[in-house]
C-alpha positions, 0 to 999 in steps of 0.5 A: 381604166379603159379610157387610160388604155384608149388614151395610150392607143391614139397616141400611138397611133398618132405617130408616123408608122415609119417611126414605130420601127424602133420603138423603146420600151421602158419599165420603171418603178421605186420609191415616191414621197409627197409632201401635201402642202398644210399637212405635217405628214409626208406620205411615202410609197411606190410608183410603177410607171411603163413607157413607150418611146416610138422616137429618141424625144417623145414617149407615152407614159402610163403610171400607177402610184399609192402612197401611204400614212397613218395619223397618230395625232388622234386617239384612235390611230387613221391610216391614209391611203392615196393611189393615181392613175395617170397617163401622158406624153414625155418629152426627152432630151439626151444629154452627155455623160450618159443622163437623159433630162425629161419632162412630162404632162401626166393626166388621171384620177387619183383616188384618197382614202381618209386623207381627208377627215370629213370623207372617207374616200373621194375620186377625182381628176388630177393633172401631174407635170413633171421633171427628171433625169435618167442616169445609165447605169448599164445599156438597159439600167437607169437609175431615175429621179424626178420631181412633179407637182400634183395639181387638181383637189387631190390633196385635202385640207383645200390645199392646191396640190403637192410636190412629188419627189421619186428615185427608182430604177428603169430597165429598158428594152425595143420591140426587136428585143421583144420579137427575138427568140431567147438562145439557150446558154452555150453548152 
């Protein structure tokens, strides 16, 4: 976790000073499927992802995902579970009619308990490149939906990786929004 944090402050810190002035912060979370490849099962779950955006077309991100399943093919029911920590840079291009198309290279570990049967808990290192679309709902509210492929030995059964399909909600603030005092309501 301490390596993720470091991570997230050089590469802020790596952006010209000038450019932090406007900096945008978003807030994501929703909901996440992943089918991992020779499996029958496809899990479900959440994701939770923060973002900081210094310029209009580059962001950092910093995400925590779980994902969830329970084997009943056996005579004793197993439940799986499936959690990553990634981080890493999103590119962003604002299209018209109120989308923003994106890209992205995450970096991390994600951690699988008894998603493989012969271990009952493994850590390893796993990269997620991505695409997906903001739609603005509201000057703050996004609706988002993103598809990623989670490459590394993170998906059992020897299989290369898994595709990854999110939908959730963004809400997004500057750091001037931050620094403002909250107005009471008028009387």
């Amino acid at each position: 976790m301490r390596r993720q944090v470091a991570f997230v402050v050089l590469l802020l810190a790596l952006i010209p000073r000038g450019a932090r002035g406007q900096t945008v912060f978003e807030v994501s979370g929703g909901y996440n499927v992943v089918d991992y490849r020779g499996r029958n099962a496809m899990p479900i779950g959440w994701f939770a992802s923060l973002t900081a955006r210094p310029v209009d077309w580059f962001g950092v991100v910093s995400e925590f995902s779980a994902e969830f399943d329970t084997d009943n093919s056996r005579t004793r029911p197993v439940d799986r579970q499936a959690f990553a920590f990634l981080d890493g840079p999103r590119f962003l291009f604002t299209a018209p009619a109120r989308l923003t198309l994106f890209g992205e290279a995450l970096v991390g570990i994600a951690h699988d308990r008894d998603f493989v049967t012969e271990r009952s808990g493994d850590n390893r290192f796993v990269w997620q490149p991505g695409l997906g679309v903001d739609a603005r709902l509201s000057d703050r509210i996004s609706a988002r939906f993103q598809v990623g492929w989670r490459y590394g030995s993170c998906c059992g059964l020897g299989s290369p990786g898994a595709i990854r399909f999110i939908s959730g909600f963004v809400v997004t603030t500057t750091a001037k929004e931050l620094d403002e005092p909250i107005q009471p309501p008028p009387p």
